[in-house]
MARRO-24375 format. One record per residue (C-alpha): x, y, z; residue in three letters. Coordinates in nm, 4 decimals. Last residue first. Example, Ala and Ser with C-alpha at 12.3 -4.5 7.8 and 13.67 -1.06 7.14 Angstrom:
<nodes>
[[1.3670,-0.1060,0.7140],"SER"]
[[1.2300,-0.4500,0.7800],"ALA"]
</nodes>
This chain:
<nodes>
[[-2.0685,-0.4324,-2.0556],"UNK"]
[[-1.7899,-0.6483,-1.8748],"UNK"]
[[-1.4878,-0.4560,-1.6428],"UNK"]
[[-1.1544,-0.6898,-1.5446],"UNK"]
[[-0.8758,-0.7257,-1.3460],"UNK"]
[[-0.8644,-0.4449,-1.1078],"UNK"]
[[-0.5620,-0.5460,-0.9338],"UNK"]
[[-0.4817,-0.5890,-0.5719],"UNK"]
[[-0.1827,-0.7310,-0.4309],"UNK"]
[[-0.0140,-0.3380,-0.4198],"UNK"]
[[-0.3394,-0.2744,-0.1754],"UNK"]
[[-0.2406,-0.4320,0.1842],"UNK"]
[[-0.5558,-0.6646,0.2801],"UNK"]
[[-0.7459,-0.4997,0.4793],"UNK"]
[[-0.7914,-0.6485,0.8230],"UNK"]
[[-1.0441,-0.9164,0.9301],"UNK"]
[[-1.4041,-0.9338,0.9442],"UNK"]
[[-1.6829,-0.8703,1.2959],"UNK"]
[[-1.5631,-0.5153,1.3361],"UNK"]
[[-1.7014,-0.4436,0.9790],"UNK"]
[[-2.0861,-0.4762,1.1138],"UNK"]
[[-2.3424,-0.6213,0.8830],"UNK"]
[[-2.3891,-0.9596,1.1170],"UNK"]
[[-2.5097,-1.1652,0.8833],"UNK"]
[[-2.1766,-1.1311,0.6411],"UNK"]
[[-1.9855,-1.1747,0.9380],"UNK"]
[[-2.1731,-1.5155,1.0444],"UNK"]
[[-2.1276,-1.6206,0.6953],"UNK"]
[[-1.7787,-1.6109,0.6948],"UNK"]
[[-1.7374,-1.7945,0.9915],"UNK"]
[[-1.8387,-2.1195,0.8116],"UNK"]
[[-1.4548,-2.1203,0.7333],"UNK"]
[[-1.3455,-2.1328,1.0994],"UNK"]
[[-1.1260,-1.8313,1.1508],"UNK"]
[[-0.7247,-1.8273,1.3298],"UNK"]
[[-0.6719,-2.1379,1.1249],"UNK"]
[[-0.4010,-1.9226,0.9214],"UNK"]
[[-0.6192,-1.9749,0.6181],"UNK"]
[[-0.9721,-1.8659,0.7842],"UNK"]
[[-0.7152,-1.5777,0.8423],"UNK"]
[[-0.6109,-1.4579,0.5314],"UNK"]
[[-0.9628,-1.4898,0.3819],"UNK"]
[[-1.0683,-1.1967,0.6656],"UNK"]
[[-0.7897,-1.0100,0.4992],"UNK"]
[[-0.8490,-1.0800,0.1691],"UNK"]
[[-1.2803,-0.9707,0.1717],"UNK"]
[[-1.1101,-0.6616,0.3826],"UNK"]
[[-0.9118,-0.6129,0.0424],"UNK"]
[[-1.1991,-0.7101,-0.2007],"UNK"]
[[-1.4559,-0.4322,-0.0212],"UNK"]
[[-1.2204,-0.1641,0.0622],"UNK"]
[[-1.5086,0.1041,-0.0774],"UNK"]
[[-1.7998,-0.0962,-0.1794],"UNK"]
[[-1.7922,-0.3439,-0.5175],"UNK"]
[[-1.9730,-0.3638,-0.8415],"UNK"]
[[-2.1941,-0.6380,-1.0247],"UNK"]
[[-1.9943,-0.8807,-0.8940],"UNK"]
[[-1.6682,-1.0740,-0.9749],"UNK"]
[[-1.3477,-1.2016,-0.7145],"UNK"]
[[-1.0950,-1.3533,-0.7974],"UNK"]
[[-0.8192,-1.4359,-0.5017],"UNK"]
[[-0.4766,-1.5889,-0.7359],"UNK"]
[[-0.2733,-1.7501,-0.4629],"UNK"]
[[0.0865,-1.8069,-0.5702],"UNK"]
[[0.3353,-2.1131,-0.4576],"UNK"]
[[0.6289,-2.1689,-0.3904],"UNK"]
[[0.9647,-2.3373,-0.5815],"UNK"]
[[1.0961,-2.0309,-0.6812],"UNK"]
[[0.8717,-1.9426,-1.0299],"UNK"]
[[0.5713,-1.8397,-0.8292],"UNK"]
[[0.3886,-2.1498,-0.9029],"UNK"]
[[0.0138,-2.0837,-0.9353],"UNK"]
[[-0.3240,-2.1646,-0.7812],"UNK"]
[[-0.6273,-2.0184,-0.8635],"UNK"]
[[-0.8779,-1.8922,-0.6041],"UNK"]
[[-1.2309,-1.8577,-0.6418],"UNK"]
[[-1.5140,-1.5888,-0.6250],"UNK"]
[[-1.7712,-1.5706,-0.8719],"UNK"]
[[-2.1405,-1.3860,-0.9245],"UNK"]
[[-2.1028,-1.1676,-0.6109],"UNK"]
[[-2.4261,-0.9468,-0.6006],"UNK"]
[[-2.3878,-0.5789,-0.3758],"UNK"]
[[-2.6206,-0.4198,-0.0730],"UNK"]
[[-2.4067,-0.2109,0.0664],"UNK"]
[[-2.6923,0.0841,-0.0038],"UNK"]
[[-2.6632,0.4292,0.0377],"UNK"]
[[-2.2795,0.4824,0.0076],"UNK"]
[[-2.0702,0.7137,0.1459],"UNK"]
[[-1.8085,0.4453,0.3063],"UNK"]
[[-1.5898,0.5903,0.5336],"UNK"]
[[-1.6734,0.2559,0.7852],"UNK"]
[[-1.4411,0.0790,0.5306],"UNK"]
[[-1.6891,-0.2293,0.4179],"UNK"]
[[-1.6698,-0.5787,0.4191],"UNK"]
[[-1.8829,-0.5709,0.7347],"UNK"]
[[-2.1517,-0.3850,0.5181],"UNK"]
[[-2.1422,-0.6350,0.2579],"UNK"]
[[-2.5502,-0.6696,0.2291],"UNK"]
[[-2.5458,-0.9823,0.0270],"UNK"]
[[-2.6529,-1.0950,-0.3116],"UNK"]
[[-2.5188,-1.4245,-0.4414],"UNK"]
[[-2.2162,-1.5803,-0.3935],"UNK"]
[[-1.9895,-1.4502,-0.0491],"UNK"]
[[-2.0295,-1.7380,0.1863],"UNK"]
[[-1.8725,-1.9805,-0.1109],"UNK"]
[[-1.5806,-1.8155,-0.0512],"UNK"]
[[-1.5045,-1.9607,0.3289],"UNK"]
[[-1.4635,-2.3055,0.1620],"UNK"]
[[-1.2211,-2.1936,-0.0879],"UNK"]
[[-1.0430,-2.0516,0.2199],"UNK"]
[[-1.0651,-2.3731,0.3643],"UNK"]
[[-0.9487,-2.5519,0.0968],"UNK"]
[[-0.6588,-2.3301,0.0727],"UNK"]
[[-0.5066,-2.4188,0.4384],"UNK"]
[[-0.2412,-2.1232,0.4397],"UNK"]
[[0.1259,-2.1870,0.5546],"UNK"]
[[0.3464,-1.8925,0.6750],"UNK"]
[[0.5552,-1.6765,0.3721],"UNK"]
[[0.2802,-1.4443,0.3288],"UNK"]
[[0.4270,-1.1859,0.0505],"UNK"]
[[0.1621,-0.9534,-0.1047],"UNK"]
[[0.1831,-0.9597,-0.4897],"UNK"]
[[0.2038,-0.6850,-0.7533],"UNK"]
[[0.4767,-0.4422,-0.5840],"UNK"]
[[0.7060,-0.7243,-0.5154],"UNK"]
[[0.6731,-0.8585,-0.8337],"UNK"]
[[1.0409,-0.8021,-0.9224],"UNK"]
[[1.1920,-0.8871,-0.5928],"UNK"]
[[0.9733,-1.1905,-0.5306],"UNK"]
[[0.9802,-1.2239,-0.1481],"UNK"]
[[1.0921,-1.5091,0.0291],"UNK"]
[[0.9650,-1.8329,0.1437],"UNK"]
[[0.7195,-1.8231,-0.1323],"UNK"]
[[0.3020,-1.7825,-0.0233],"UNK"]
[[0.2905,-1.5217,-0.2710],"UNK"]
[[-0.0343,-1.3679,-0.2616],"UNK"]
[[-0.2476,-1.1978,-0.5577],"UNK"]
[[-0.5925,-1.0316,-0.5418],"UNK"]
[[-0.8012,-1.0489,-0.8353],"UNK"]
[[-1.0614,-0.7773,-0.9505],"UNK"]
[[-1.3707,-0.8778,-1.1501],"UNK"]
[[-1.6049,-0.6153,-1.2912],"UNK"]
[[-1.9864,-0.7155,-1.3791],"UNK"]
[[-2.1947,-0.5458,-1.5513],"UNK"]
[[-2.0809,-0.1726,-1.6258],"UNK"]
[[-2.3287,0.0939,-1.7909],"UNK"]
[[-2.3371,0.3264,-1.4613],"UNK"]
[[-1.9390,0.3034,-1.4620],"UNK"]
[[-1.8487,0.3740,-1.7976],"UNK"]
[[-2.1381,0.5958,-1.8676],"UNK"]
[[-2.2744,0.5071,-2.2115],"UNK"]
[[-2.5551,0.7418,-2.3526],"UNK"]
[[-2.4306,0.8580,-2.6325],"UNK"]
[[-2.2896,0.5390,-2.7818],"UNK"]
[[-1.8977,0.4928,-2.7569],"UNK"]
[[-1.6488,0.5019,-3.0182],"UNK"]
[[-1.2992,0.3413,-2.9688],"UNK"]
[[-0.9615,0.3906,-2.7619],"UNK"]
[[-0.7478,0.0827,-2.6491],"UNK"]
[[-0.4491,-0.0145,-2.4554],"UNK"]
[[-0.3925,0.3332,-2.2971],"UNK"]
[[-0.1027,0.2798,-2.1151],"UNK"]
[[-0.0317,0.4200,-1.7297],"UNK"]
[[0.3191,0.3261,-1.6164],"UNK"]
[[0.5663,0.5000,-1.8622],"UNK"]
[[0.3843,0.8256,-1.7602],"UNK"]
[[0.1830,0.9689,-2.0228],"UNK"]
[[0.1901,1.1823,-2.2772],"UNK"]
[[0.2977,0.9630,-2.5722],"UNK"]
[[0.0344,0.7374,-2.4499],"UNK"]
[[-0.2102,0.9560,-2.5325],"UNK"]
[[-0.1193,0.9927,-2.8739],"UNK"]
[[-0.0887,0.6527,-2.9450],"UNK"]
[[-0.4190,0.5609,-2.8027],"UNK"]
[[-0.5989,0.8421,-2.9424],"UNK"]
[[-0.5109,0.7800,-3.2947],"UNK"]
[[-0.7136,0.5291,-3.3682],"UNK"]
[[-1.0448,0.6859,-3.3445],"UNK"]
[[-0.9349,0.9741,-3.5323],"UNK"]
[[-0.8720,1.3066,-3.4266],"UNK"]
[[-1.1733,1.5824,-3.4684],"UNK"]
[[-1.2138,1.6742,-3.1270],"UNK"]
[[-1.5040,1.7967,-2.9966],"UNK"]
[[-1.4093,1.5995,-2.6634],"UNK"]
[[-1.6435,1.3556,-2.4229],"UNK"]
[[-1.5447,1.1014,-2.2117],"UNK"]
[[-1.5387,0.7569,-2.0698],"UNK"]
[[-1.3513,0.5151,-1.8672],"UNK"]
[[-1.2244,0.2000,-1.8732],"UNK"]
[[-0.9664,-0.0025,-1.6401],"UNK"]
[[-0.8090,-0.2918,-1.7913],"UNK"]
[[-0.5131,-0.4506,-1.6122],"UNK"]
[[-0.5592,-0.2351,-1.3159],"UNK"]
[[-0.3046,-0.1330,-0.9826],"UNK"]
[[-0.3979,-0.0499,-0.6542],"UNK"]
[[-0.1087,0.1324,-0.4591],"UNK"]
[[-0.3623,0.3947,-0.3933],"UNK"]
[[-0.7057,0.2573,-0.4152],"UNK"]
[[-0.8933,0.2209,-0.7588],"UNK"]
[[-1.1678,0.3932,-0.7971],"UNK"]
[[-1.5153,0.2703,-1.0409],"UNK"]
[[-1.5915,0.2131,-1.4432],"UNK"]
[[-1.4114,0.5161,-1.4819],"UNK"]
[[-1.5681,0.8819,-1.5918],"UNK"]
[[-1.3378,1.1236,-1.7668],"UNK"]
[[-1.3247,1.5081,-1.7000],"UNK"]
[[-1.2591,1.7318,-1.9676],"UNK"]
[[-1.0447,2.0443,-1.9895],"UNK"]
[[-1.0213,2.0345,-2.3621],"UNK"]
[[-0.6871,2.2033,-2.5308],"UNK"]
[[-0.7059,1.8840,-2.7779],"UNK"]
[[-0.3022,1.6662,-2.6837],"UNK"]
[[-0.2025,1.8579,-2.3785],"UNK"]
[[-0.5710,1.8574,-2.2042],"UNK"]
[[-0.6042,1.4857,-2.2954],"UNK"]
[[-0.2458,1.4467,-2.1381],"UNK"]
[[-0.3790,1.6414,-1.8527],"UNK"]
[[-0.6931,1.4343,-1.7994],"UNK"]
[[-0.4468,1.1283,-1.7961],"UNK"]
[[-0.2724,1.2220,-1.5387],"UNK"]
[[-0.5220,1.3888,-1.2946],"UNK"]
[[-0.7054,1.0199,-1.3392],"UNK"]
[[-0.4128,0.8298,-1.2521],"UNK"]
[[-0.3609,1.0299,-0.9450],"UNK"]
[[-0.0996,1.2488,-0.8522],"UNK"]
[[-0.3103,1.5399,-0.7493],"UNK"]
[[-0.3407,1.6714,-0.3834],"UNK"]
[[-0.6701,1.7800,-0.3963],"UNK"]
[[-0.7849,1.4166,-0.5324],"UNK"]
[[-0.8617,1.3151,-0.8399],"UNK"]
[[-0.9556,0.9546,-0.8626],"UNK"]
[[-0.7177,0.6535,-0.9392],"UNK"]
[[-0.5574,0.5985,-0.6320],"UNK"]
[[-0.3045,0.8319,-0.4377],"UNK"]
[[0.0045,0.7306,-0.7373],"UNK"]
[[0.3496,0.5754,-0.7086],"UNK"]
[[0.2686,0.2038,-0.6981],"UNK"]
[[-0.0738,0.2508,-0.9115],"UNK"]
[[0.0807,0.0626,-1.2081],"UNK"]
[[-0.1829,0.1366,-1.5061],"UNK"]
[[-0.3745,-0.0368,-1.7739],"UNK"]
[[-0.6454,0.1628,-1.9446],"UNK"]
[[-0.9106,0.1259,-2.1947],"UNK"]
[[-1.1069,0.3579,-2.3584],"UNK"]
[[-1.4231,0.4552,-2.4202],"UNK"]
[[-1.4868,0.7947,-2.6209],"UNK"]
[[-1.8391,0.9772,-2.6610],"UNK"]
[[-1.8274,1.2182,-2.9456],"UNK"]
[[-1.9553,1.5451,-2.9718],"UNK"]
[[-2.0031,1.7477,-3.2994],"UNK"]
[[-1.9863,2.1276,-3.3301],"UNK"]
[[-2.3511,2.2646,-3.3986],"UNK"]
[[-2.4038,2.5433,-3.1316],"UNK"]
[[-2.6790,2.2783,-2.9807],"UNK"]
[[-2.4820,2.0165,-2.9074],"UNK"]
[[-2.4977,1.7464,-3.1880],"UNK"]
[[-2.4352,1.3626,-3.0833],"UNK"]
[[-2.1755,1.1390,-3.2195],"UNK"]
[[-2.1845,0.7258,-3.0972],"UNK"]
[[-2.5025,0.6649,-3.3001],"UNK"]
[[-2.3992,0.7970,-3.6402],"UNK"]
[[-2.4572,0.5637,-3.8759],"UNK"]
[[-2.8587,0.4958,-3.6906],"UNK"]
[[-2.9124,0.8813,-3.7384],"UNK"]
[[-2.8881,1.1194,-3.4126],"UNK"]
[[-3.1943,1.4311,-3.4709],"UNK"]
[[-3.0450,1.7634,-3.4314],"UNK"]
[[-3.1015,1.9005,-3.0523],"UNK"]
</nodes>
């Protein structure tokens, strides 16, 4: 392996001689029509789409790396992921040349250099995702697919209280889907709030943020669905607590439906 000089940090040497490089890019997509972002045997996922437009535009059968899945019918306002290609297009180029491949819903919104060694999810720091709920009397027909619609009255404050439950590290096992294959639930919430906004009729939308140093399998959409009902008054907000204690995902609410869900944010 050829020495890497400090000018040329993000390019590596394999040993036949043809130069790597290590790409990051950014990624918004509208995960209404696809199974999630990770391949899956059936196909139609964001990934599978924007593997073949890499495929279409070098000839390279590579496989990119995300900062972490995204559910079906979960969308993301900046999703990154990784990759690496011998190919000798510029920097910025990719962006426009990807997107010319893709679906009108997934846009790559930025392509640079990465250093060797950066994994977009292994090299992540915190990632926020926010959850959105129109509490309007009726639906909004062109956000339908971005917000859930809960027309009934939610006590905020107590939902804000229930929050607090979640800062700091936790075992999140009851905010968990049982499939889970993970080792450890063990995950750190730095934030979690709720912004309020109008929803442009006369309502009002609930912005659910949530930011940790990475999140289990369902973990912000059961998080919404236990919220949910501290808000109907079906929960008491200390309850939250309890649930965390009690590391069992009988003891929290439903999952939230995904379309409210959006990956919001990834920090390295």
């Amino acid at each position: 392996m050829d020495r890497i000089s400090d000018s040329d940090e993000a390019l590596f040497f394999v040993s036949w001689g043809a130069i790597m490089k290590n790409l990051v890019m950014t990624v918004s997509y509208d995960g209404t029509g696809y199974y999630g972002f990770q391949t899956q045997p059936g196909g139609n996922t964001i990934q599978d789409r924007i593997e073949e437009s890499i495929r279409h535009l070098t000839g390279e059968a590579v496989t990119i790396i995300a900062s972490g899945r995204t559910d079906a019918g979960v969308h993301a306002r900046a999703q990154v992921f990784n990759f690496h290609t011998n190919s000798a297009i510029p920097v910025e180029r990719w962006a426009l040349a990807l997107n010319s491949r893709l679906p009108p819903d997934i846009r790559i919104l930025e392509a640079r250099m990465a250093d060797p060694g950066f994994h977009a999810r292994k090299s992540a720091k915190r990632k926020t995702y926010r959850y959105t709920i129109n509490c309007g009397k009726f639906p909004d027909v062109f956000q339908r697919f971005y917000q859930f619609h809960h027309p009934t009255p939610l006590d905020v404050e107590a939902m804000r209280h229930a929050l607090k439950a979640l800062i700091g590290e936790h075992d999140f096992t009851s905010f968990c889907s049982p499939a889970s294959n993970k080792l450890s639930h063990v995950r750190t919430i730095y934030d979690a709030r709720i912004e309020l906004a109008e929803n442009g009729a006369g309502g009002k939308l609930l912005h659910v943020f949530v930011t940790g140093n990475g999140f289990l399998q369902h973990m912000v959409r059961i998080i919404v669905g236990t919220l949910l009902e501290v808000g109907e008054g079906k929960r008491p907000p200390d309850e939250m607590a309890r649930i965390l204690e009690g590391k069992n995902r009988m003891l929290a609410g439903p999952t939230a439906m995904p379309h409210g869900l959006m990956l919001w944010e990834v920090v390295y």
